[in-house]
C-alpha positions as CSV (number, residue, x, y, z in Angstrom):
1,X,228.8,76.6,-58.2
2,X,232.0,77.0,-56.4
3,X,230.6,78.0,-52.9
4,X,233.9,78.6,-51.2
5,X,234.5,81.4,-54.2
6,X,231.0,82.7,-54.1
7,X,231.3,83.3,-50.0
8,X,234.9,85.0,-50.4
9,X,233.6,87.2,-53.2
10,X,230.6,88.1,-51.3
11,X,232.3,88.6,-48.2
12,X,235.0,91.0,-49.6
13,X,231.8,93.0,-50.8
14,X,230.5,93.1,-46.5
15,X,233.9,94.0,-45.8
16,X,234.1,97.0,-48.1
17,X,231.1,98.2,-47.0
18,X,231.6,98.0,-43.8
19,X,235.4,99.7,-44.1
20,X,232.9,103.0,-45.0
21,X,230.5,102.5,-41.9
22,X,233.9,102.1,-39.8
23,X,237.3,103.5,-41.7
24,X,241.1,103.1,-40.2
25,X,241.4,105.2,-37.7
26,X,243.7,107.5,-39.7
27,X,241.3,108.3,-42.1
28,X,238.9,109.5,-39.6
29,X,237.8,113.2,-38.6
30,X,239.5,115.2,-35.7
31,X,236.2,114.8,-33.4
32,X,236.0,111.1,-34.1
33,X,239.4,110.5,-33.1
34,X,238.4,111.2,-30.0
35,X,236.6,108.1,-29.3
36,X,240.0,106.4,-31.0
37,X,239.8,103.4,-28.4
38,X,236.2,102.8,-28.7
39,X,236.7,102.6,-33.1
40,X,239.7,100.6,-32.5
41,X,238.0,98.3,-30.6
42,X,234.9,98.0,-33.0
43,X,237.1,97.1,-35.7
44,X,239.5,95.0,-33.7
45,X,236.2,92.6,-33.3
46,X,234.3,93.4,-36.5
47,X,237.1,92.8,-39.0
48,X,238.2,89.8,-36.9
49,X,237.7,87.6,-40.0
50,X,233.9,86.6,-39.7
51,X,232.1,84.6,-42.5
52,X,229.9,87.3,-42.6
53,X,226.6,84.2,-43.4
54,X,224.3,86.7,-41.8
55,X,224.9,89.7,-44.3
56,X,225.7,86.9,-47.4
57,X,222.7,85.4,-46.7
58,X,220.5,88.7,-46.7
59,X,222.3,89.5,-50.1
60,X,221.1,86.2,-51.9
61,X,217.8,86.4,-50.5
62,X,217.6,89.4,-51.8
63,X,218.5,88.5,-55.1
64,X,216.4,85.4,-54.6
65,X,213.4,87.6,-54.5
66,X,214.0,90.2,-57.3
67,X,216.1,93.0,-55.6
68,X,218.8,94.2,-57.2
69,X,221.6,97.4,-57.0
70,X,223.0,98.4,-53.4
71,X,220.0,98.9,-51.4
72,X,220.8,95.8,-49.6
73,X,224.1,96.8,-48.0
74,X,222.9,99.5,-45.3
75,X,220.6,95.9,-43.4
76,X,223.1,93.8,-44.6
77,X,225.7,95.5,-42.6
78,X,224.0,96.3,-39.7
79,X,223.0,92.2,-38.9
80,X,226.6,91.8,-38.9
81,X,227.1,94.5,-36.6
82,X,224.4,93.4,-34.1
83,X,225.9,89.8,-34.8
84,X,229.3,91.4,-33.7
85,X,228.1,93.0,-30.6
86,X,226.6,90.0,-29.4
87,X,230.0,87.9,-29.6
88,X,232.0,91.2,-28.2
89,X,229.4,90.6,-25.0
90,X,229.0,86.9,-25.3
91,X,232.8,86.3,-24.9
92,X,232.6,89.1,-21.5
93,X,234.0,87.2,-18.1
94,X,230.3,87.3,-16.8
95,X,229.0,85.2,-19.8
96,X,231.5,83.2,-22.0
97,X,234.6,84.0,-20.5
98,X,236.7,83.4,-23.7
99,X,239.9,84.6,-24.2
100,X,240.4,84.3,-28.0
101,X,237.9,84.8,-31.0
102,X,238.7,84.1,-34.5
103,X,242.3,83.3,-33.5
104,X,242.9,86.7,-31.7
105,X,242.9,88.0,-28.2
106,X,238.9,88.4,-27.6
107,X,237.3,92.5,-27.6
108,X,238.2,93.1,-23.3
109,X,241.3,91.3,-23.3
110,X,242.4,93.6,-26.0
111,X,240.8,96.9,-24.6
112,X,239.5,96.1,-21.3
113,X,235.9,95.1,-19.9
114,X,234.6,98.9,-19.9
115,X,235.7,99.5,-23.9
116,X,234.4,95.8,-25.0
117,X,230.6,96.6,-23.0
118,X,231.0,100.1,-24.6
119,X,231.9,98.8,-28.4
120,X,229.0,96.0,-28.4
121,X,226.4,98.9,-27.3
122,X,227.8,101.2,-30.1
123,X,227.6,98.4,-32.8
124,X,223.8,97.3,-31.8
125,X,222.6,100.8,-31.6
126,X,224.3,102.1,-34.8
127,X,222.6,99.0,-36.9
128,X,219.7,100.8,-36.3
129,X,221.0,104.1,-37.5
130,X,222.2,103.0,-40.6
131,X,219.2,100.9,-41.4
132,X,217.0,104.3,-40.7
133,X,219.7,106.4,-42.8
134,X,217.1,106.5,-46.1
135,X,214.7,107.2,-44.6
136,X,216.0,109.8,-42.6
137,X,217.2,111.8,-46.0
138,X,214.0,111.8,-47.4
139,X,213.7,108.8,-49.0
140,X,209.9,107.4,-48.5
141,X,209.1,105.3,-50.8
142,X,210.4,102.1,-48.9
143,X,209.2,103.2,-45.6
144,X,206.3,100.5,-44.3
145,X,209.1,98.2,-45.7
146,X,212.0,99.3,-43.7
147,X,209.3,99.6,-40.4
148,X,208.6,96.0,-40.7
149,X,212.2,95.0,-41.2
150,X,213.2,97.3,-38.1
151,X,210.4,95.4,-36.1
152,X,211.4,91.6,-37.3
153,X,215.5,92.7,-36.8
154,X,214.7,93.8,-33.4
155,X,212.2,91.4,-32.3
156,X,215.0,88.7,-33.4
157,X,218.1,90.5,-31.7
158,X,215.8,91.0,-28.4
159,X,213.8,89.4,-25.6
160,X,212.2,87.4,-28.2
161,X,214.9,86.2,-30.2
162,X,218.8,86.1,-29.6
163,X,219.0,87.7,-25.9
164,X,216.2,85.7,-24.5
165,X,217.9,82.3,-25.6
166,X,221.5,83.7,-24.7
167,X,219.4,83.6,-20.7
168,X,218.2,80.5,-21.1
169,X,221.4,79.4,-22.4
170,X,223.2,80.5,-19.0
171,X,220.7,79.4,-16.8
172,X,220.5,75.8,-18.3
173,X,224.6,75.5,-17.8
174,X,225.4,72.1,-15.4
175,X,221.8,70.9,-15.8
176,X,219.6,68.5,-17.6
177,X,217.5,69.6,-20.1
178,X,214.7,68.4,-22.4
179,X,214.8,68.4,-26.1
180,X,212.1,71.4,-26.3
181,X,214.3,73.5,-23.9
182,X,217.5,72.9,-26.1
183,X,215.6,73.6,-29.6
184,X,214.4,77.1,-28.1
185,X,218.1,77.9,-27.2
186,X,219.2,77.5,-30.5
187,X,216.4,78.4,-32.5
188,X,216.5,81.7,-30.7
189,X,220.0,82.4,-29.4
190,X,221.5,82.0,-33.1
191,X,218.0,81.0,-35.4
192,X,216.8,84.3,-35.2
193,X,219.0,86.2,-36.3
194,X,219.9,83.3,-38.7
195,X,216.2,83.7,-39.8
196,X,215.9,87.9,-39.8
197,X,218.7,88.1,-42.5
198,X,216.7,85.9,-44.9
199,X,213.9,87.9,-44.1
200,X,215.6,91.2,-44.2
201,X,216.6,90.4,-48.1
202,X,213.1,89.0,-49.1
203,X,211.0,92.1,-47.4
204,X,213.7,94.6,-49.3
205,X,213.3,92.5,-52.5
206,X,209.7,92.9,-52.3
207,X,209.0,89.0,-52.5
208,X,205.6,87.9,-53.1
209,X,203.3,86.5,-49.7
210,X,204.3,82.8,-51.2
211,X,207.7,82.8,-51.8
212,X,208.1,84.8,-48.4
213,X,206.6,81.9,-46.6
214,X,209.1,79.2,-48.5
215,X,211.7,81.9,-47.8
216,X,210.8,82.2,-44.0
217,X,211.0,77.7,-44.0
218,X,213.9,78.0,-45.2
219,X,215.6,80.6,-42.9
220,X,213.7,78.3,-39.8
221,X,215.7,75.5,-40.4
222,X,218.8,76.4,-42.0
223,X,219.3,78.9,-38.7
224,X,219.2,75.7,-36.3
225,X,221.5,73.6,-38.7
226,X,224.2,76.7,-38.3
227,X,223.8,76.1,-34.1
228,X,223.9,72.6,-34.6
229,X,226.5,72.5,-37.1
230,X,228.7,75.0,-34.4
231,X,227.6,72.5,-31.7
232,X,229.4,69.7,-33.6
233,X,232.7,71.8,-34.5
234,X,232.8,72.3,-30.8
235,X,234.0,68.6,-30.7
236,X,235.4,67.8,-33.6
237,X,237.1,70.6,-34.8
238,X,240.8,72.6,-34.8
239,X,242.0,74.8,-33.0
240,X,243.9,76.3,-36.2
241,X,240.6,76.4,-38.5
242,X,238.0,77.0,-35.5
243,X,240.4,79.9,-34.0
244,X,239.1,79.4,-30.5
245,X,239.8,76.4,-28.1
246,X,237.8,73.7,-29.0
247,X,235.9,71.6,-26.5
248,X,235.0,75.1,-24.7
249,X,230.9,74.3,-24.3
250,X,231.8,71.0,-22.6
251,X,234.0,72.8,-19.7
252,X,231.3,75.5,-19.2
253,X,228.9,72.5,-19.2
254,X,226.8,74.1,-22.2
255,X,223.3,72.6,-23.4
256,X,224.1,71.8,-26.5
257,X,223.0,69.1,-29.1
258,X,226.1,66.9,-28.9
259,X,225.4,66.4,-24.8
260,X,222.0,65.7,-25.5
261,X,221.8,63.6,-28.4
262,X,225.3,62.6,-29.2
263,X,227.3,63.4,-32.2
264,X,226.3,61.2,-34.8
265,X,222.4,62.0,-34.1
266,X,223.4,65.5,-33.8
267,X,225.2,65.0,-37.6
268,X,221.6,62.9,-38.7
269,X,219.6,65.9,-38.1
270,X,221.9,68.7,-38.8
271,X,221.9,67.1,-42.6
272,X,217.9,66.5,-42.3
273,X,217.3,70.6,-41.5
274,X,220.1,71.3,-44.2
275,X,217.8,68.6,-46.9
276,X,214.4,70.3,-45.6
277,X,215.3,73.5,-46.0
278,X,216.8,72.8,-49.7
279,X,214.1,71.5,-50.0
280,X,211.6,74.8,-49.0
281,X,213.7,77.0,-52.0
282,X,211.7,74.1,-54.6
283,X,209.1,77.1,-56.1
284,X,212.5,78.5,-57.3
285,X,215.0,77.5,-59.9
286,X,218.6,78.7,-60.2
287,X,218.5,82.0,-58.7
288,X,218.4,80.3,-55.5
289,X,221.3,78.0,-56.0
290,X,224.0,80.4,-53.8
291,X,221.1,79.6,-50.7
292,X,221.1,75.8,-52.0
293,X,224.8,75.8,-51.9
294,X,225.0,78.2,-48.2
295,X,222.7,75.7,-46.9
296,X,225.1,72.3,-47.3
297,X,227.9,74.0,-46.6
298,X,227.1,75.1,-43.2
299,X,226.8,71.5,-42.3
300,X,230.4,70.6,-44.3
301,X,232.3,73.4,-42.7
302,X,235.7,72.6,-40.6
303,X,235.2,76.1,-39.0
């Protein structure tokens, strides 16, 4: 399959979905233009031009395990709007400190610290909302579902997941640290959120206990290729296909798989998660092929 069409297709689907969560300003009502600087900075930073592998990859899963028509779209959306808050807060002057994301001028250095705070907090809680929407019109029949997949989405975004290894992240900057520590970084800074979206699609889908589990391997170790993989593009990459500055973890003295292994060991096992994790989608057969086919090219990316 062409993967560079299927992930350009796909993402033009995210995008229009998310135009309806978050519409051009001029199309919005008379109270909500109120709160112009707070929508203009939401979709300053959420129609930045992200991949949108989070949402992509909830959308196949689902698909993987049966699903089908737009009941997807609502959780699909919202991980790429808690995926959005966190790079609106990770790129703050207290954490990141980056100027430019995607090529443009970062969420506060377009709108200022207050708005960029204010437009991550709005994103993460509003995921919520919109995942809850269904349910809150009445429509049961998916509820113990949609419970569990509110539990896993905010067990991954939270202490236990992305925010806990965004601390440990920080805290490890400057200093030498052990394999273990670095794996826990990634597996829960990015991996878990990574991991939720494949989830997300296969609870939705309704897969069966088995595949779930191959689904779940999968998710593991294609989540801590993607840090790895980002790790490496650090480095190696362009500044014209990267759109930030590359060579940005070195000067904040990051933790990150390069500076603890080295590059080509860091490319060795970025390819071995890709292989194993190819290789935990075996109990399906071509249905799976647009996971297959996200899987390698998260490793061949330039950006």
């Amino acid at each position: 399959m062409d993967i560079k069409r299927y992930l350009a297709e796909k993402k033009e689907v995210v995008d229009s979905a998310l135009s309806r969560y978050f519409p051009p300003l001029q199309t919005m009502t008379q109270e909500a233009q109120l709160l112009s600087s707070l929508h203009r900075a939401i979709r300053h930073s959420l129609f930045a031009g992200g991949k949108r592998i989070r949402p992509i990859l909830c959308m196949a899963t689902y698909e993987v395990a049966g699903g089908t028509g737009e009941g997807i779209m609502p959780f699909a959306c919202s991980l790429e709007l808690i995926h959005t808050y966190s790079l609106i807060h990770d790129d703050l002057p207290a954490i990141d400190n980056d100027d430019y994301r995607r090529g443009k001028p970062t969420c506060h250095k377009a709108f200022g610290e207050a708005i960029a705070i204010l437009a991550g907090d709005a994103l993460l809680t509003e995921a919520f909302v919109i995942m809850t929407e269904r349910i809150s019109k009445g429509v049961l029949e998916e509820q113990g579902v949609v419970l569990d997949i509110l539990n896993r989405v905010a067990r991954a975004a939270g202490i236990s997941g992305m925010v806990g290894g965004q601390v440990v992240d920080i805290e490890s900057e400057g200093k030498e640290v052990d394999l273990t520590t670095l794996q826990y970084i990634h597996t829960h800074k990015t991996g878990a959120m990574i991991l939720v979206s494949v989830q997300t699609g296969a609870r939705l889908g309704r897969a069966k206990e088995e595949d779930f589990k191959a689904l779940t391997r999968f998710g593991e170790r294609i989540g801590l290729a993607f840090q790895i993989a980002d790790d490496i593009l650090d480095v190696v990459g362009r500044i014209q296909t990267l759109g930030k500055t590359p060579g940005s973890d070195l000067s904040k003295k990051k933790v990150t798989y390069p500076s603890v292994m080295g590059l080509e060991e860091s490319r060795r096992r970025a390819k071995e998660l890709v292989d194993l994790a190819v290789e935990a989608l075996s109990p399906f057969g071509e249905e799976a092929d647009p996971l297959r086919e996200v899987g390698r090219f998260i490793v061949e990316r330039d950006y």
